[in-house]
C-alpha positions, 0 to 999 in steps of 0.5 A: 562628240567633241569637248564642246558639247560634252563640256556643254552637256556636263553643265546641262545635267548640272543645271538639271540636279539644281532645278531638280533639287529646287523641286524637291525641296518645295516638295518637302516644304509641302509635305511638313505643311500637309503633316501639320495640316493633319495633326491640327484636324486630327483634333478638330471636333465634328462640329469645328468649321473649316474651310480649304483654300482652293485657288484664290477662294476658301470653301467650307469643308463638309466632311473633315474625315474625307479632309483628312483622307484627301490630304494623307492622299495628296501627301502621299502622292507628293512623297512618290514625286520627291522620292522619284526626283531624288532618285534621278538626281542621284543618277545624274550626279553618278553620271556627272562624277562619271562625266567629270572623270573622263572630260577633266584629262581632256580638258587639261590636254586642251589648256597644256596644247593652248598654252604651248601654241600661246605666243610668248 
């Protein structure tokens, strides 16, 4: 590979921690509001009417406990799906120091031999 397409892979990895990072932190927004979800309904009598938004319309919940059940579910679920995420983005950062190490000598051979051919 030449300089080119490292420098161009270097700044791909770069852009995937940050879309990444994105995911995850929409992530744990989703998460904090599927906790606060659970506490509310925690103290929801069986006689409490709820209603779930699916898609652009609510529906009444019949059965709070399988509500409750659902969301533990759900946020569980989105809990492996960040962990997953954070894990690859520290394993791209690790390739990236890597990465960083091996191309900024390069890099600054390239700018020394440009500069000496520079026209004065």
């Amino acid at each position: 590979e030449n300089v080119q397409e490292k420098l161009n892979l270097f700044q791909q990895m770069q852009q995937q921690v940050q879309a990444f990072s994105q995911q995850a932190s929409q992530i744990d927004m989703s998460i904090r509001e599927t906790e606060r979800t659970v506490e509310e309904i925690k103290d929801a009598g069986k006689d409490t009417v709820l209603y779930r938004a699916i898609g652009s319309i609510m529906k009444k919940v019949e059965d709070i406990d399988k509500l409750r059940k659902e969301l533990e579910e759900e946020k569980e679920t989105m809990e492996i799906r960040n962990k997953s995420l954070k894990n690859q983005i520290e394993k791209i950062n690790v390739e990236l120091v890597e990465m960083q190490k091996k191309l900024t000598p390069v890099v600054q051979s390239v700018q020394e031999t440009s500069g000496q051919n520079a026209p004065e």
